[in-house]
py3Dmol code that shows the C-alpha trace and the ligand (Angstrom):
import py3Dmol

protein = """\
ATOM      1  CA  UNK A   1       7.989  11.025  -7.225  1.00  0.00           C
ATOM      2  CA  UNK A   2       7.658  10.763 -11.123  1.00  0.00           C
ATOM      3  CA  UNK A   3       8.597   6.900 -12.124  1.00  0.00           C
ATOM      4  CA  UNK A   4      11.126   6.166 -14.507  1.00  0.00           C
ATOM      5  CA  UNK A   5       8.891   4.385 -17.566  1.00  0.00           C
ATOM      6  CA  UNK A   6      10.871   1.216 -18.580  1.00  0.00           C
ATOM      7  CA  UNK A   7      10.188  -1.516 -21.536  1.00  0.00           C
ATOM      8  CA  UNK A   8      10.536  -5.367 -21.117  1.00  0.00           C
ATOM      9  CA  UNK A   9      11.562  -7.168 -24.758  1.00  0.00           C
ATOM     10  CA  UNK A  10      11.264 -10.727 -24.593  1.00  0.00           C
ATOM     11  CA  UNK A  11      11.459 -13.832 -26.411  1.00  0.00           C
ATOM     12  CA  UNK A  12       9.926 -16.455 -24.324  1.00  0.00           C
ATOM     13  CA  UNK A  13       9.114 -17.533 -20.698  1.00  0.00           C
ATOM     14  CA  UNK A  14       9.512 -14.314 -18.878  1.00  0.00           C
ATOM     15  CA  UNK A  15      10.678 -14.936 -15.520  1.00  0.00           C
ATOM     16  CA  UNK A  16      13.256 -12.390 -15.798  1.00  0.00           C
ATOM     17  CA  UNK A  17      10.054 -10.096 -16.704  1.00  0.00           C
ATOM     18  CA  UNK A  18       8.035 -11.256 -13.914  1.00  0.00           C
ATOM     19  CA  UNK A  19      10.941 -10.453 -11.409  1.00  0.00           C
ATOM     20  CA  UNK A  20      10.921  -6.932 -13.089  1.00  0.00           C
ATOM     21  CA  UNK A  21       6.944  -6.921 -12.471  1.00  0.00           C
ATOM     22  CA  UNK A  22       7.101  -7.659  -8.991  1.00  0.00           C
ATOM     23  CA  UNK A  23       9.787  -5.115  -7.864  1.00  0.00           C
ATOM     24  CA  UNK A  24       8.078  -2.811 -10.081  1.00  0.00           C
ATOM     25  CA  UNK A  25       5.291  -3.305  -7.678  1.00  0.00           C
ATOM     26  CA  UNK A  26       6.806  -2.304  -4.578  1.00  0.00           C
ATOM     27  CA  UNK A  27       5.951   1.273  -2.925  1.00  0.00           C
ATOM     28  CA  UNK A  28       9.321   3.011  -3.524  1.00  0.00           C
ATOM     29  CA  UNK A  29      10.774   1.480  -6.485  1.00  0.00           C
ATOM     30  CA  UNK A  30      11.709   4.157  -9.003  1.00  0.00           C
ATOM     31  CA  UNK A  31      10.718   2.755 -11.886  1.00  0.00           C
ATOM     32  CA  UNK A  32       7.302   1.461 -13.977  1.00  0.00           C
ATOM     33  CA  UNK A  33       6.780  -1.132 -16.779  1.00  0.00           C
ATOM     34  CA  UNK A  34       5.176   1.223 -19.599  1.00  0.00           C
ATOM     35  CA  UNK A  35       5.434  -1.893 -22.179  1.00  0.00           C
ATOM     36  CA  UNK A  36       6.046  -5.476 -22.572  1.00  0.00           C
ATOM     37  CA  UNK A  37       7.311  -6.187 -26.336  1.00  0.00           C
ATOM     38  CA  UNK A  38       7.903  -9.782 -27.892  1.00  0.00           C
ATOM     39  CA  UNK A  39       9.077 -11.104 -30.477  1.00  0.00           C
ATOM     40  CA  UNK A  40       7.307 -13.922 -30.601  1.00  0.00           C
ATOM     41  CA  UNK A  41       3.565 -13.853 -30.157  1.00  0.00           C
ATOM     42  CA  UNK A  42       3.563 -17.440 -28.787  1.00  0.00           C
ATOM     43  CA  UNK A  43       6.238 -16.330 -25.657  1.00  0.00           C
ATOM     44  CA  UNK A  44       4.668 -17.555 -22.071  1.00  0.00           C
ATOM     45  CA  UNK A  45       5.734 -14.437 -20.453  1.00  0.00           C
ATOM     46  CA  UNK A  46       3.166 -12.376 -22.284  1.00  0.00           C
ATOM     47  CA  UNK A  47       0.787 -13.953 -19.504  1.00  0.00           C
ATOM     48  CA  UNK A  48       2.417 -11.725 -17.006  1.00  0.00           C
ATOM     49  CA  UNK A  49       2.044  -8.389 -18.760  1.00  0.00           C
ATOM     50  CA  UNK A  50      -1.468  -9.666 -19.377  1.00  0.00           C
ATOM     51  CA  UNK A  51      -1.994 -10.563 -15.635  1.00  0.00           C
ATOM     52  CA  UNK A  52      -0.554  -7.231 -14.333  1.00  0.00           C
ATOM     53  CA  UNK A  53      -2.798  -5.051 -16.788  1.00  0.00           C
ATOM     54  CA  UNK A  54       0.509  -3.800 -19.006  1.00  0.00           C
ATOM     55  CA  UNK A  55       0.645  -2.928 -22.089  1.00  0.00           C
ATOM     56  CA  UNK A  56       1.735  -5.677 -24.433  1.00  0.00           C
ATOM     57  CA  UNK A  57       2.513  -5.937 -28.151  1.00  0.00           C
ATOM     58  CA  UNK A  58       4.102  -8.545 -30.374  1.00  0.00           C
ATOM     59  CA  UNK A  59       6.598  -7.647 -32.954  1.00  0.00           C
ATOM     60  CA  UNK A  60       7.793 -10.411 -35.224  1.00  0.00           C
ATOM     61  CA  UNK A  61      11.238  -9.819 -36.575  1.00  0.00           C
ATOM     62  CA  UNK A  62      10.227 -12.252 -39.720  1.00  0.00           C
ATOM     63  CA  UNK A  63       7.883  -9.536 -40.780  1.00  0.00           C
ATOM     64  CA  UNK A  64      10.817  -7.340 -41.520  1.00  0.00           C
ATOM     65  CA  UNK A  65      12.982  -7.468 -44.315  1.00  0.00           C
ATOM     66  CA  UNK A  66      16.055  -6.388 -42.160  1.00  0.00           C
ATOM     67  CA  UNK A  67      17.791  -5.555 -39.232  1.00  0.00           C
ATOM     68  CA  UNK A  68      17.329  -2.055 -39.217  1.00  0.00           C
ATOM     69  CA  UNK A  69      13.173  -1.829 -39.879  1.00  0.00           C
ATOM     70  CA  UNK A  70      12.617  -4.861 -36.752  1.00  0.00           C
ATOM     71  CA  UNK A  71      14.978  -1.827 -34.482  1.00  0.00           C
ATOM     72  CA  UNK A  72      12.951   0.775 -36.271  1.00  0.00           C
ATOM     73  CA  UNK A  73       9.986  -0.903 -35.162  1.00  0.00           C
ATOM     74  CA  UNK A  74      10.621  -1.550 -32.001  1.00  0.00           C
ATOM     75  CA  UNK A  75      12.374   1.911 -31.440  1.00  0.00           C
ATOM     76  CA  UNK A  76       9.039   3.549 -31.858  1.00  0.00           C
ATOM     77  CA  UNK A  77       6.856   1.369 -30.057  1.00  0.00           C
ATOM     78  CA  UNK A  78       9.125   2.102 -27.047  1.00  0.00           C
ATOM     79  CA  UNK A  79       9.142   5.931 -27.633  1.00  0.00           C
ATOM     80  CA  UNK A  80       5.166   5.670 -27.936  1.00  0.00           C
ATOM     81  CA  UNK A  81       5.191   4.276 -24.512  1.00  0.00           C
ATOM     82  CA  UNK A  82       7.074   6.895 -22.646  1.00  0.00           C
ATOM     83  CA  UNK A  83       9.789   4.273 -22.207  1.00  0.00           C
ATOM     84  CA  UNK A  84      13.119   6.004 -21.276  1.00  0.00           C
ATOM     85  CA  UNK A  85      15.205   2.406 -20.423  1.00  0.00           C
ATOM     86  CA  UNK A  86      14.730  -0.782 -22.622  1.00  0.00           C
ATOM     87  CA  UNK A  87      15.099  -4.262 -20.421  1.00  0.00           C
ATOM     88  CA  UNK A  88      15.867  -6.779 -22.433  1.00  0.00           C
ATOM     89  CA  UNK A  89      14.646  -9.936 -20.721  1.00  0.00           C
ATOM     90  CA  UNK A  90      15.650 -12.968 -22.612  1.00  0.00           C
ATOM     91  CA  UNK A  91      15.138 -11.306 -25.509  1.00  0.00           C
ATOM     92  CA  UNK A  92      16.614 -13.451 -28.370  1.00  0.00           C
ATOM     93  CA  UNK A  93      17.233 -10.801 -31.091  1.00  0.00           C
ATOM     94  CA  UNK A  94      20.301  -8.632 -31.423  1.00  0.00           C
ATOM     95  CA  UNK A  95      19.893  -5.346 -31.933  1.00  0.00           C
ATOM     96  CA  UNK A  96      21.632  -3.350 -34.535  1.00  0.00           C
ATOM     97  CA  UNK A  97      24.117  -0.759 -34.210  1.00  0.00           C
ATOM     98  CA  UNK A  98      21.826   2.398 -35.028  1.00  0.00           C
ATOM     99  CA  UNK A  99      19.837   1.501 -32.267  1.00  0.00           C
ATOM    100  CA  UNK A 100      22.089   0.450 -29.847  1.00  0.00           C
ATOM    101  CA  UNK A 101      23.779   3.679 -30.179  1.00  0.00           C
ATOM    102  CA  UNK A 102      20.433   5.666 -30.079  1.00  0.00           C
ATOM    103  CA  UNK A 103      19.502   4.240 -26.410  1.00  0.00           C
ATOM    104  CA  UNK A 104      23.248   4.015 -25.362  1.00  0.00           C
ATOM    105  CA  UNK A 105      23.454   3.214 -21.890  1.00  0.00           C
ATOM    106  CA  UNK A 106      20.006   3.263 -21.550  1.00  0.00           C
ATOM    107  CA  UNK A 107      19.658  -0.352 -22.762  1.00  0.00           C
ATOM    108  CA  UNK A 108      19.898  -3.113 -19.800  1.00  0.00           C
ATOM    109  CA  UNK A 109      20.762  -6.989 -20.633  1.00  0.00           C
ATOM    110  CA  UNK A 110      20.100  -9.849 -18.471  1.00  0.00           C
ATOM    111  CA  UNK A 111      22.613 -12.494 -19.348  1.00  0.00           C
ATOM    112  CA  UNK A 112      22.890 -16.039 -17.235  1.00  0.00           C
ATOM    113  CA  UNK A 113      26.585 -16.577 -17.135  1.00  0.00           C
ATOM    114  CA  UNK A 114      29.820 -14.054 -15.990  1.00  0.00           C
ATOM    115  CA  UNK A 115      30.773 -12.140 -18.888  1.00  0.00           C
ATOM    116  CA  UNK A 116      32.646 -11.686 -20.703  1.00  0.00           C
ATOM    117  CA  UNK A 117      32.794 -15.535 -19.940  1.00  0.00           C
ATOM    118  CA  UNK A 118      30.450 -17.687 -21.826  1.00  0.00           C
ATOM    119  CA  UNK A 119      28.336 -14.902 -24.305  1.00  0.00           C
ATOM    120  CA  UNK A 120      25.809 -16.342 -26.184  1.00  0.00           C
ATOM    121  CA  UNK A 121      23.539 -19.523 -26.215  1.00  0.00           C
ATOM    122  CA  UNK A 122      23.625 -23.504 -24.279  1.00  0.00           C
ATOM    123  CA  UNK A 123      25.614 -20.917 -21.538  1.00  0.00           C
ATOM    124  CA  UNK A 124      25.233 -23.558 -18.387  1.00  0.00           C
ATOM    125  CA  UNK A 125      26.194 -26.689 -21.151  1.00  0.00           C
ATOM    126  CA  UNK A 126      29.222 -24.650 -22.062  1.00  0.00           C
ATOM    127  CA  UNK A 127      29.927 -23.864 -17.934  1.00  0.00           C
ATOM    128  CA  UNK A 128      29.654 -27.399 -17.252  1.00  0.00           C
ATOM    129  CA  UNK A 129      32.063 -28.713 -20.177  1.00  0.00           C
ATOM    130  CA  UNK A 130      34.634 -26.203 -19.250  1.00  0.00           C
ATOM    131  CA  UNK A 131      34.856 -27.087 -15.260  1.00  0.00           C
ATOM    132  CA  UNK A 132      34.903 -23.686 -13.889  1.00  0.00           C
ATOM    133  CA  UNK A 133      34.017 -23.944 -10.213  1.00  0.00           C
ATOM    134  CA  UNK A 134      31.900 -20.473 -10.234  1.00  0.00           C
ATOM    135  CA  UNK A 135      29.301 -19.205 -12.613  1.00  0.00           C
ATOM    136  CA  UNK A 136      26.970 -16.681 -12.531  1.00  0.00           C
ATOM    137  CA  UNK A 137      24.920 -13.759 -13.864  1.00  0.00           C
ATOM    138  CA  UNK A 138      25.305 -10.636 -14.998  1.00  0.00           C
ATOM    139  CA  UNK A 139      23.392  -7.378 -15.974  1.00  0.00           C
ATOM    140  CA  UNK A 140      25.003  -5.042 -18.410  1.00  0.00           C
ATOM    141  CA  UNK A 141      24.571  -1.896 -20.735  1.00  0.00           C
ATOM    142  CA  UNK A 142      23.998  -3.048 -24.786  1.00  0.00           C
ATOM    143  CA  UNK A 143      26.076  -2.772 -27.217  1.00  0.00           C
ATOM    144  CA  UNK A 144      26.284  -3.983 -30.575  1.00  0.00           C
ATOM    145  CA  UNK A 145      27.675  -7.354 -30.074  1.00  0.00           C
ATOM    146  CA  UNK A 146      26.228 -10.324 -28.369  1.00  0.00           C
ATOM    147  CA  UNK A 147      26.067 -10.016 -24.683  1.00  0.00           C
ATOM    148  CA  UNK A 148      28.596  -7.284 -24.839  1.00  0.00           C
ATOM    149  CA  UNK A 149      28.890  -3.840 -22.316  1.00  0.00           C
ATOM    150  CA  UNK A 150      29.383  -1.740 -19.258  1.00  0.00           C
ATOM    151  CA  UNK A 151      28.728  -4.773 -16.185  1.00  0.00           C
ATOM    152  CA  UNK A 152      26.487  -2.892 -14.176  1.00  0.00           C
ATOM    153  CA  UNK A 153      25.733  -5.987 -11.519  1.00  0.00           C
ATOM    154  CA  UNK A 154      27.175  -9.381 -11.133  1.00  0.00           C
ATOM    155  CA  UNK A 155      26.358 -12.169  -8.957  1.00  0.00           C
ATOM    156  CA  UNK A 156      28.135 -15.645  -8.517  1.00  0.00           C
ATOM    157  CA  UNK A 157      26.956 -19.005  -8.118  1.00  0.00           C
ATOM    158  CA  UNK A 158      28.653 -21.967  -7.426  1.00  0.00           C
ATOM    159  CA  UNK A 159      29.137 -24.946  -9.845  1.00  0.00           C
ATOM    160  CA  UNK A 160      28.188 -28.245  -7.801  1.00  0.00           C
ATOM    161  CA  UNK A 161      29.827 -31.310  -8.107  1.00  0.00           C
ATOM    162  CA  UNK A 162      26.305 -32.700  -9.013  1.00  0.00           C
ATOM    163  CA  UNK A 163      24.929 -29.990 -11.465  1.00  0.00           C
ATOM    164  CA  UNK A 164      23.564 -31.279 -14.528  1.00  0.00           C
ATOM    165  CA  UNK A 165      22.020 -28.321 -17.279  1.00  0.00           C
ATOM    166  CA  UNK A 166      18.804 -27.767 -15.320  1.00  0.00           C
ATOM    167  CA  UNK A 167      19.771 -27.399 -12.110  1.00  0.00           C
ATOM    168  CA  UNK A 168      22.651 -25.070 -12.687  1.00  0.00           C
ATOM    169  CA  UNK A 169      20.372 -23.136 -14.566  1.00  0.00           C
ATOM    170  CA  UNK A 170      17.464 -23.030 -11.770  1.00  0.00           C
ATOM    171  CA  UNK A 171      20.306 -21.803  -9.402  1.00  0.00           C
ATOM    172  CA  UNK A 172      21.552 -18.862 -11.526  1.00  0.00           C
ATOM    173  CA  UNK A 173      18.187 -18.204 -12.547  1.00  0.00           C
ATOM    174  CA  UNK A 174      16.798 -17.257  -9.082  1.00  0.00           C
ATOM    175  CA  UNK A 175      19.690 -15.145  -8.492  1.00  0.00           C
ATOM    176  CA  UNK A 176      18.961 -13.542 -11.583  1.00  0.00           C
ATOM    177  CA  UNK A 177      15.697 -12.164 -10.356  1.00  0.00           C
ATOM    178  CA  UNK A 178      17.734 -10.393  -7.983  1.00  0.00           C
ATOM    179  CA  UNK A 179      20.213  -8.670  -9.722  1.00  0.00           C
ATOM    180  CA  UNK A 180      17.614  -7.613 -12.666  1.00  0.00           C
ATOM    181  CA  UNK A 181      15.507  -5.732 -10.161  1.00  0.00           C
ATOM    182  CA  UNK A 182      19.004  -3.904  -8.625  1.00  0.00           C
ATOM    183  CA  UNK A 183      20.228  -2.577 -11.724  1.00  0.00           C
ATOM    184  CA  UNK A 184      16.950  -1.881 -12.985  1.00  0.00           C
ATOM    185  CA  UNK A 185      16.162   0.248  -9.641  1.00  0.00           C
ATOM    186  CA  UNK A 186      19.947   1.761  -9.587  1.00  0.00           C
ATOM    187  CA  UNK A 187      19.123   2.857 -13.656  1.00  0.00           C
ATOM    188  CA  UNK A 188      15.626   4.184 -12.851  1.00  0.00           C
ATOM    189  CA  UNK A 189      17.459   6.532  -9.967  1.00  0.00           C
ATOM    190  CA  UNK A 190      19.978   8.171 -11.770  1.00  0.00           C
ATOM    191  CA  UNK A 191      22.979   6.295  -9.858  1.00  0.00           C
ATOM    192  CA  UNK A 192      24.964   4.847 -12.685  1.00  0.00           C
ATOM    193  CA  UNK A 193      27.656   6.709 -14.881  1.00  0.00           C
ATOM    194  CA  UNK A 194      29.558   4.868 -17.949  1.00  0.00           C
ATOM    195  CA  UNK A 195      32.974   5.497 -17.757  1.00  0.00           C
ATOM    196  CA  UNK A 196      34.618   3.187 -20.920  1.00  0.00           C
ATOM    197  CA  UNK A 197      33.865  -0.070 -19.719  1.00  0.00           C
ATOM    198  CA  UNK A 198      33.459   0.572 -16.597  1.00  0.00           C
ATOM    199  CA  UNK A 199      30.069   1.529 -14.868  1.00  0.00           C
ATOM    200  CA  UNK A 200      30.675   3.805 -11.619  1.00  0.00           C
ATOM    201  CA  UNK A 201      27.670   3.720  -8.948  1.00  0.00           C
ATOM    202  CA  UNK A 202      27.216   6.800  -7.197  1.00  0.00           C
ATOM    203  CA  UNK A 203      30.665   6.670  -7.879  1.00  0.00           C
ATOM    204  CA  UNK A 204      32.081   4.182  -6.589  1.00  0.00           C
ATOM    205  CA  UNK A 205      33.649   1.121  -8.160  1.00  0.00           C
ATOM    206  CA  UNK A 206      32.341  -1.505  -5.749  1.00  0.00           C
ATOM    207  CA  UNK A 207      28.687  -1.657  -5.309  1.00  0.00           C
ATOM    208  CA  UNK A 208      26.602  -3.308  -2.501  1.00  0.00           C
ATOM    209  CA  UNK A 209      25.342  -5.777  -4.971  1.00  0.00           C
ATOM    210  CA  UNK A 210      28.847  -7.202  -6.648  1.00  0.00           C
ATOM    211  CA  UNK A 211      28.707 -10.080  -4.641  1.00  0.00           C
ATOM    212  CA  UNK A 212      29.348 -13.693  -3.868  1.00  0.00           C
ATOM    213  CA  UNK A 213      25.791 -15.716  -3.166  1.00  0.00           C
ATOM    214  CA  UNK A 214      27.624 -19.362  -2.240  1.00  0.00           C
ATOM    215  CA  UNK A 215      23.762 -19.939  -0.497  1.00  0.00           C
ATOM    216  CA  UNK A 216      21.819 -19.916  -3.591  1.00  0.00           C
TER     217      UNK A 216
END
"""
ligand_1 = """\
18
GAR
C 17.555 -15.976 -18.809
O 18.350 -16.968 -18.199
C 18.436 -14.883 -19.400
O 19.569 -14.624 -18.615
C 18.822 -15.479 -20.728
O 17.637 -16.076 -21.177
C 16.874 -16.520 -20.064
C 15.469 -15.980 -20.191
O 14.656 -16.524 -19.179
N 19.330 -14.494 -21.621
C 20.320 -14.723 -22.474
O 20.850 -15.816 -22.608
C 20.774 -13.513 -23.290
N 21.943 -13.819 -24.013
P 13.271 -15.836 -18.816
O 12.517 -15.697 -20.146
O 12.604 -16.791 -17.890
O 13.575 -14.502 -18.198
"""
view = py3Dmol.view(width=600, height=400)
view.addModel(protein, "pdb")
view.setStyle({"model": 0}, {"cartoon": {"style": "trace"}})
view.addModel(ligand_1, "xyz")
view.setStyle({"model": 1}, {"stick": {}})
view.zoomTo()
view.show()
């Protein structure tokens, strides 16, 4: 069977993309990494593309003099690949409107915290301050705004009594690698519909993987 040709966009360490490499590598899985694109030529995940022979290319949004060419930019080194989803893993860049809207529901976003609680940056600082007892992750179709879209996968994690920044953010972070992989696979397949804000897979409204990981 014909895999699903995905590209990775990150920003920096890549764990998210290594989790995505991995699965990737399993007999079965429906999709393939066609590129790894970054932002930042100095981002320590570009080892793993590099490691796993993929494709890899650097695009610095400060060589663009706006919003739209970086997109552009990126748009077709995607399209050259044969990419028909866009990852974006810890990718640090929002993405305009034009694009967004060209690759609508096609676009997947790892974010470490239950949205729509907690969008943007210092996410487990912000968890902490506010005292919830749960956190979490969540992977969701792009849209314009800043961690904003269709939840396609969420997983949640419990705040210990004990957590300080770093090991909140180890905790969620392993569970990420889980739930990238699922809604990356569940994408590649065909089994999600948008419906509004909701995402329906194989139509139904409560996944296996919405679920409560008190273990991790
Ligand atoms: C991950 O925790 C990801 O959820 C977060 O950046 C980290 C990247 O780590 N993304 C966001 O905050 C997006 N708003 P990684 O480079 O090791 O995958």
């Amino acid at each position: 069977m014909a895999r699903v040709k995905a590209a990775v966009l990150i920003s920096g360490r890549g764990s998210n993309l290594k989790a995505l490499i991995d699965a990737c590598a399993a007999p079965g899985f429906p999709a393939e990494i066609a590129l790894v694109l970054s932002n930042r030529a100095e981002a320590a995940g570009l080892d793993y593309a590099r490691a796993a022979g993929i494709a890899h290319v650097v695009i610095d949004h400060r060589q663009f003099p706006d919003r739209e060419a970086f997109d552009a930019a990126i748009g077709a080194a995607v399209e050259a690949a044969g990419a028909q989803l866009i990852c974006l893993a810890g990718f640090m860049r929002l993405l305009g409107p034009v694009f967004t809207e060209q690759w609508r529901d096609r676009i997947l976003n790892i974010h470490p915290s239950l949205l729509p609680a907690f969008r943007g940056l210092d996410t487990h600082a912000r968890v902490l301050a506010a005292g919830v007892r749960f956190t979490g992750c969540t992977v969701h179709f792009v849209r314009p705004a800043m961690d904003d879209g269709p939840i396609i996968v969420q997983a949640a994690v419990p705040v210990q009594p004990d957590d300080d920044e770093q090991r909140l953010a180890q905790r969620v972070l392993s569970v990420e690698h889980r739930i990238f992989p699922l809604a990356l696979g569940w994408a590649a397949s065909g089994r999600l519909r948008v419906d509004g804000n909701h995402v329906i897979v194989d139509g139904c409204q409560e996944p296996e993987g919405v679920f409560i990981n008190p273990a991790a």
